[in-house]
C-alpha positions as CSV (number, residue, x, y, z in Angstrom):
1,X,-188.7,-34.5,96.9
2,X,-191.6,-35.2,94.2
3,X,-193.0,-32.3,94.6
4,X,-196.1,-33.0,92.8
5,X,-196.8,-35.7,95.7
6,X,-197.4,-34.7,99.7
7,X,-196.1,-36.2,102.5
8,X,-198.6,-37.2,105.3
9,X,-200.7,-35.3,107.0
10,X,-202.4,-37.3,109.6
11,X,-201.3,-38.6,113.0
12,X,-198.5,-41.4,112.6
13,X,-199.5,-45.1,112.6
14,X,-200.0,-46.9,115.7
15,X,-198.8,-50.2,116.4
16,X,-202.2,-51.6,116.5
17,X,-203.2,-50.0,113.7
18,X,-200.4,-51.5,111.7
19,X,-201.0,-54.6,113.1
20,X,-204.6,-54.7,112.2
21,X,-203.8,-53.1,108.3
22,X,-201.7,-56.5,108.6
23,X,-203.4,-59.0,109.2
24,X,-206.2,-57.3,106.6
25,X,-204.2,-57.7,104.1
26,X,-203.0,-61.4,104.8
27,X,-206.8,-62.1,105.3
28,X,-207.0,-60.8,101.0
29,X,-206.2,-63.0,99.0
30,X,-204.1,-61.4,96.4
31,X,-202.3,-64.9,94.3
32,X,-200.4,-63.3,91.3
33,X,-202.7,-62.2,88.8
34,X,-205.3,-61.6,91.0
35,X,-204.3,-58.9,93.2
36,X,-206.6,-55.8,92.8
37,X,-208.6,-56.4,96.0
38,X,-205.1,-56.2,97.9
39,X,-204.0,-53.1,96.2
40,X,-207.1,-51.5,97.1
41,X,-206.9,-52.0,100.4
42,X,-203.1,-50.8,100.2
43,X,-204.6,-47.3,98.3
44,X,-207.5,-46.9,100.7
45,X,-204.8,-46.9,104.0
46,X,-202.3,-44.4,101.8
47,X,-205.3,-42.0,101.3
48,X,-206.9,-42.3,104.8
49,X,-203.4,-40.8,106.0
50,X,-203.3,-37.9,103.8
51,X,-201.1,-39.6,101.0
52,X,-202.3,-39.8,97.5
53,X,-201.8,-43.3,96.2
54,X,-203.2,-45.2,92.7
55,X,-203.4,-48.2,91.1
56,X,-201.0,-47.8,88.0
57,X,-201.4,-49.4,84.4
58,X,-199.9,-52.8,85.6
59,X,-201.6,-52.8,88.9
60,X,-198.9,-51.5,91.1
61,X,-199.6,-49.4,94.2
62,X,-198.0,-46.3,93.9
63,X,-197.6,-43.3,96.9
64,X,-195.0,-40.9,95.6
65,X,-193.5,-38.6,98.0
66,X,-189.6,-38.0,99.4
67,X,-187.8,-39.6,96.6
68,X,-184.3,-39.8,99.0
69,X,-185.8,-43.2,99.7
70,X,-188.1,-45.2,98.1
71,X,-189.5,-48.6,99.5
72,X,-191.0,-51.4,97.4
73,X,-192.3,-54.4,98.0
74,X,-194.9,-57.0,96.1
75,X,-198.4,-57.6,96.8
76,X,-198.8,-60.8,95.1
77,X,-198.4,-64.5,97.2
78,X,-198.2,-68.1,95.9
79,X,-201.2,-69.9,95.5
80,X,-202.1,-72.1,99.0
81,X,-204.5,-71.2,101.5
82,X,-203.6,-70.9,105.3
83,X,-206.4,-70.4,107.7
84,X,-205.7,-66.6,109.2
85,X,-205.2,-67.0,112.8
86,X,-203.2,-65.4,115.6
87,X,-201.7,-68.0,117.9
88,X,-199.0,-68.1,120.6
89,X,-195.5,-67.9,119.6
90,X,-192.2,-68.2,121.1
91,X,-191.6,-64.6,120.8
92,X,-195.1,-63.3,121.1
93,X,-198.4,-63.6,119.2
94,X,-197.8,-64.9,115.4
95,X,-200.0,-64.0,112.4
96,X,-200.4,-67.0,110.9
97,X,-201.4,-66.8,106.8
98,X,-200.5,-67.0,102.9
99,X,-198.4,-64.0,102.8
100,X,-197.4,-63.4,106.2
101,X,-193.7,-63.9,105.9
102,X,-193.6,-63.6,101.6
103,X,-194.2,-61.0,101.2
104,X,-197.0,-59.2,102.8
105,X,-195.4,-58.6,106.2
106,X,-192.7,-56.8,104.6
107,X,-195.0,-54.9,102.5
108,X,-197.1,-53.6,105.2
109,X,-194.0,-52.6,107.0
110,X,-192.9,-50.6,104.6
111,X,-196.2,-48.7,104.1
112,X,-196.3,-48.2,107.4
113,X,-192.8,-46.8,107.3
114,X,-193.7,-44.5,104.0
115,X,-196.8,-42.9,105.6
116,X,-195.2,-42.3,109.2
117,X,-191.8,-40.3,107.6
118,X,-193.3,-39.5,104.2
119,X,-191.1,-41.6,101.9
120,X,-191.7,-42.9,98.8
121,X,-193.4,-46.2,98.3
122,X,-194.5,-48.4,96.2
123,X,-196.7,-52.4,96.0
124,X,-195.4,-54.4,92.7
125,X,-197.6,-57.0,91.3
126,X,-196.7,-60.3,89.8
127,X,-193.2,-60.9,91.2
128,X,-193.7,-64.6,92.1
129,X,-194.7,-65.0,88.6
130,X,-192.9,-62.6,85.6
131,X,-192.2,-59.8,87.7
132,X,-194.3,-57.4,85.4
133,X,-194.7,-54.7,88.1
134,X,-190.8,-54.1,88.9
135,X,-190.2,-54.6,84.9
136,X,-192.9,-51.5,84.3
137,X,-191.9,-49.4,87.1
138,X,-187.9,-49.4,86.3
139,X,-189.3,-47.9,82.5
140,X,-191.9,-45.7,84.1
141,X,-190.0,-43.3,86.5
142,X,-186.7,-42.5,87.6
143,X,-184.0,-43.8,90.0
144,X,-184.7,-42.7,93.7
145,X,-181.9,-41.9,95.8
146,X,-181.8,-45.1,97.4
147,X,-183.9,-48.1,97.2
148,X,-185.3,-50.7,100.3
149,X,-186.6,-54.0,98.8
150,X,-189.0,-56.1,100.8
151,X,-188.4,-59.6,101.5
152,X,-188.0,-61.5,104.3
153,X,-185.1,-61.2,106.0
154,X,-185.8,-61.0,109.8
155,X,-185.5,-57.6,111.5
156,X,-182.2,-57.8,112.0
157,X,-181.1,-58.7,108.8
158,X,-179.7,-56.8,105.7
159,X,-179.5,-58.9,102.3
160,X,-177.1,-57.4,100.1
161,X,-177.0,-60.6,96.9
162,X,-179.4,-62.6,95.2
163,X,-178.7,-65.0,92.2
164,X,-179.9,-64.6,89.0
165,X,-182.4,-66.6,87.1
166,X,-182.2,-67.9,83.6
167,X,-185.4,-70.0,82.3
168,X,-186.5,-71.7,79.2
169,X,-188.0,-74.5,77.4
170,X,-186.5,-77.5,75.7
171,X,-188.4,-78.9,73.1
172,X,-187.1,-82.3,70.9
173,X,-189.2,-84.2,68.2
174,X,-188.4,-88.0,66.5
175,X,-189.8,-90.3,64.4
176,X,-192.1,-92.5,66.3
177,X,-191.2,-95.9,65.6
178,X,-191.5,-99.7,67.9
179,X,-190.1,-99.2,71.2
180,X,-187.0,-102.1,70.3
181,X,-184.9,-99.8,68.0
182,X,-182.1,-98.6,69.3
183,X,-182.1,-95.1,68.1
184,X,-182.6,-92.4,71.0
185,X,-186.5,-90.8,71.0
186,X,-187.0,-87.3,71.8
187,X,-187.9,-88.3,75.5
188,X,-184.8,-90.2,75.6
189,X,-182.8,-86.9,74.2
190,X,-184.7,-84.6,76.7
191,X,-183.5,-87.1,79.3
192,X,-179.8,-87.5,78.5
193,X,-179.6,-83.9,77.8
194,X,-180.1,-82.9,81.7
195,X,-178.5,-85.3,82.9
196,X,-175.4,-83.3,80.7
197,X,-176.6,-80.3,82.1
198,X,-176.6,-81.5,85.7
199,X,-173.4,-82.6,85.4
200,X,-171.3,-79.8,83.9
201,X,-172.9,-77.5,86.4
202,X,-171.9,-80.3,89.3
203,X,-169.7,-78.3,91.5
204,X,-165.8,-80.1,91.2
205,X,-163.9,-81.2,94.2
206,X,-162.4,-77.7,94.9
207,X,-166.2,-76.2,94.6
208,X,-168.0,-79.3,96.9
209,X,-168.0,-77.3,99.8
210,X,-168.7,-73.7,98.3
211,X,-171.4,-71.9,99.6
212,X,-174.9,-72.8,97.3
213,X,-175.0,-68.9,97.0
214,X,-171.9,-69.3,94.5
215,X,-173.0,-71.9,92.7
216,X,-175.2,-72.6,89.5
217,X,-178.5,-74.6,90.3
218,X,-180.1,-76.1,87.7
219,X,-183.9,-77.2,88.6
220,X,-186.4,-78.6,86.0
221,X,-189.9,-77.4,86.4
222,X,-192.3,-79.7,84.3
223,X,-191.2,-82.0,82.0
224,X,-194.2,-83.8,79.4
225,X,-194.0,-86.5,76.6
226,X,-195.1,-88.8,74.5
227,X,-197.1,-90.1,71.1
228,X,-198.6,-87.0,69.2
229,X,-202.2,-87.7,68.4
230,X,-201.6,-88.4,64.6
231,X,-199.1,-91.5,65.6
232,X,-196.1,-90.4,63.5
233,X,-193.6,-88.1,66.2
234,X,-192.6,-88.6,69.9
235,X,-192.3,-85.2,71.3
236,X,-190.9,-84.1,74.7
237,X,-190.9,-80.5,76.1
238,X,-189.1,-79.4,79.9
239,X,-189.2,-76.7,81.1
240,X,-186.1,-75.5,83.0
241,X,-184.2,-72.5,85.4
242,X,-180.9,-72.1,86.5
243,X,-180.2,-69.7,89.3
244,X,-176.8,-68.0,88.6
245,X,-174.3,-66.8,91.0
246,X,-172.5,-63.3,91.1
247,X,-169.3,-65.0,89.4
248,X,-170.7,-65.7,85.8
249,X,-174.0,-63.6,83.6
250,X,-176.8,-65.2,82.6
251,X,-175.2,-65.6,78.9
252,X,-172.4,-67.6,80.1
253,X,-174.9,-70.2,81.9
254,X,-176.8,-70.7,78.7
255,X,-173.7,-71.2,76.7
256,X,-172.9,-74.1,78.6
257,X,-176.5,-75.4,78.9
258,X,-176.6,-75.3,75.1
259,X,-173.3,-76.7,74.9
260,X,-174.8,-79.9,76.1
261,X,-177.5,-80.4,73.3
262,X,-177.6,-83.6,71.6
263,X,-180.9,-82.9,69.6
264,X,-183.8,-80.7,70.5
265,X,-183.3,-77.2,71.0
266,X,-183.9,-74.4,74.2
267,X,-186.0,-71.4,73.5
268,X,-185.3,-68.9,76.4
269,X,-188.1,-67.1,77.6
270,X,-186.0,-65.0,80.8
271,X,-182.8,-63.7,82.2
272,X,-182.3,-61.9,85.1
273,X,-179.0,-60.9,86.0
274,X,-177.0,-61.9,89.6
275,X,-176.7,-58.9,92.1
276,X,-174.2,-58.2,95.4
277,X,-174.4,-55.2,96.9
278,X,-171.5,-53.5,99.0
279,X,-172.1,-53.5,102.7
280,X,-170.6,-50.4,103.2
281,X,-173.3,-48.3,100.5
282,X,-175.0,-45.5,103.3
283,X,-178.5,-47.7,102.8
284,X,-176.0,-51.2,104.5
285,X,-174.4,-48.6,107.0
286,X,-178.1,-46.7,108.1
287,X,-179.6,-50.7,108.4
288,X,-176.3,-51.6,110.9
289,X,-177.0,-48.3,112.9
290,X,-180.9,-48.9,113.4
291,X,-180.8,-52.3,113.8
292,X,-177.9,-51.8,116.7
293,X,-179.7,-48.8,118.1
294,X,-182.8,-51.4,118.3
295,X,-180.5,-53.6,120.6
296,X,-179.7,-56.4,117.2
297,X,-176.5,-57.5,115.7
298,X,-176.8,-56.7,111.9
299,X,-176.4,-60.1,110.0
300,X,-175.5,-59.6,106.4
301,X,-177.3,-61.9,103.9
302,X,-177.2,-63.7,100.6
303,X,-180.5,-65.1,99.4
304,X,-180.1,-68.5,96.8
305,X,-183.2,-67.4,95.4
306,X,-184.0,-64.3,92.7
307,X,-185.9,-60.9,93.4
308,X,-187.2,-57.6,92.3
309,X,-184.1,-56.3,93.5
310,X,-182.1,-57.8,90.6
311,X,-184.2,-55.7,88.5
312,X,-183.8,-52.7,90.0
313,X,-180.1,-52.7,90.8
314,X,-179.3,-53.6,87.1
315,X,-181.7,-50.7,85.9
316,X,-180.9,-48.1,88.5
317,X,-177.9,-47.3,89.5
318,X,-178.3,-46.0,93.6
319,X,-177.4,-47.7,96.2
320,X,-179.6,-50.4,97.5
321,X,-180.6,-53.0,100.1
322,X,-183.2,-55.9,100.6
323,X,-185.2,-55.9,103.5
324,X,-188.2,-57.2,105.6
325,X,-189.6,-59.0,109.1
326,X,-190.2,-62.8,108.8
327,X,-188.0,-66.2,108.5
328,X,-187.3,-66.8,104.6
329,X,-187.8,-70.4,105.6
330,X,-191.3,-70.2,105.6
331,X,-191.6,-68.7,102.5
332,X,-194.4,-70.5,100.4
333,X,-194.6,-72.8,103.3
334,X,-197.4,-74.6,104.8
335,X,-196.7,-73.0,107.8
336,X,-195.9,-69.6,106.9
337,X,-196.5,-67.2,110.0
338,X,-194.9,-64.4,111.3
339,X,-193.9,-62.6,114.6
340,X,-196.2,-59.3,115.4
341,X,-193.4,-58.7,117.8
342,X,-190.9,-58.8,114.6
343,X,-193.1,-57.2,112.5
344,X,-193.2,-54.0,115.1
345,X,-188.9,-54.0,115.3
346,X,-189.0,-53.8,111.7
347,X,-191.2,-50.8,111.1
348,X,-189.2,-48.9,113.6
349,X,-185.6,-50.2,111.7
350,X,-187.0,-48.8,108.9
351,X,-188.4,-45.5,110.1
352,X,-185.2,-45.5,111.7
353,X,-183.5,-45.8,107.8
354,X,-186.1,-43.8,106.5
355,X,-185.1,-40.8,108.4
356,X,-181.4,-41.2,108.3
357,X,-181.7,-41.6,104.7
């Protein structure tokens, strides 16, 4: 235990009160970049309990305490505004709201879960954009003892792998010149080039029917072209990811993406490194006994997508889950909402991990 830190001190959190703590912080809007209001709120609830809590140099929340387990989740959300609203559900009433589901229900659930056992916790900012609050907090303390990341999962799911991320930007000049020459422009390079690219990472006959989880998936982000002002060059820049499975590193999938270059060059800006977990780490087996003990089945997952959790397990080495109430398909969603009667089962899973922990 830190013991420059207390645990709390105050009576535990109520249901309602956690619910209401929710939905105030789904009703902030805290879009990367601009969530100081949110993190306020998030120190204000820390403190009113009897934990202290501040605001670190990056913005992250931070409410040291029993380091056997510390729970993290980000504050930030996607840009897109959802009217906050609770409406009827199939399973109960739903908190409808940017944030619900990604990743703000998890968040609160895991504040709720720090204050009520006295675990560690901490609210990253910017993970939807650069990640800069995971990135400063691996280099500004030390490795708990274990490790809960927050992301949707539904309560009765445990994600043990992401994919990794590799992004850049590939930039190609030519010679302007009349539009009947033969001779390729830089547009025309950009062009052929990821179509290349598309294709060597195309998944062969054996590999059709792998899971997308163990697959490379190339996906341009913004592509832009044309005359320069002065008349004399065509330039074209696109920006590009590829999310990388478990089976190959970050370096291998720019290799080949390079390998495919017929002009222009890529200037990569990120890399974040694949991660699988073991299901049989004590953080997988105290997830399987709560969620059982809450009357689930356990599912075991693998996200397609890339977390804060690839930061962390390649940083620190403890064992380590992903965790969090809501469906993953409605993250950034139009639709995004969350069960209140999912968002209860996972505070008690994970008061339930807490304390086994």
């Amino acid at each position: 235990m830190n013991a420059s830190s207390e645990c709390a001190t105050s009576a535990p959190v109520s249901d309602e009160e956690a619910r209401d703590l929710l939905q105030s912080m789904v009703a902030t809007p805290s879009v990367s970049s601009e969530e100081r209001a949110a993190c306020e709120l998030l120190v204000a609830f820390f403190e009113e309990h009897g934990r202290e809590a501040w605001l670190d140099e990056v913005g992250n929340v931070r409410a040291p305490a029993d380091d056997s387990l510390l729970l993290t989740s980000h504050v930030d959300t996607v840009p897109g505004e959802i009217p906050v609203r609770i409406e009827a559900g199939e399973d109960g009433p739903e908190l409808w709201g940017r944030g619900s589901v990604d990743a703000t229900g998890p968040l609160v659930a895991m504040a709720v879960a720090a204050v009520n056992t006295g675990v560690s916790f901490v609210g990253v900012v910017g993970e939807e954009t650069d990640s800069r609050g995971a990135r400063h907090l691996v280099t500004d303390r030390e490795a708990p003892d274990a490790l809960v990341n927050g992301e949707p999962s539904g309560w009765d799911g445990i994600t043990l792998g992401y994919r990794g991320l590799v992004a850049g930007r590939y930039v190609a000049t030519s010679e302007s010149g009349h539009t009947s020459r033969p001779e390729n422009n830089a547009i025309q390079d950009a062009l052929q080039w990821w179509s290349r690219v598309e294709s060597a990472f195309a998944p062969d006959a054996e590999e059709e029917w792998s899971p997308v989880f163990e697959r490379v998936t190339p996906k341009p982000t913004t592509v832009e072209g044309g005359t320069t002002e002065d008349g004399l060059a065509v330039e074209a820049t696109m920006d590009v990811q590829f999310r990388v499975p478990p089976s190959l590193t970050t370096e291998d999938v720019r290799e080949l993406a390079e390998r495919e270059l017929n002009g222009g060059t890529v200037h990569w800006n990120d890399a974040i490194p694949p991660v699988m977990t073991s299901p049989r780490t004590e953080v997988a087996r105290a997830f399987r006994v709560a969620i059982r003990e809450a009357d689930g089945d356990p599912r075991l997952l693998r996200k397609t997508g890339t977390a804060d959790v690839n930061l962390y397990a390649e940083a620190w080495d403890c064992p380590m889950a992903t965790y969090g109430p809501g469906d993953s398909a409605l993250d950034h969603a139009p639709d995004e909402r969350l069960s209140l009667t999912e968002f209860d089962r996972s505070v008690a899973v994970l008061e339930s991990v807490a304390r086994t922990l």
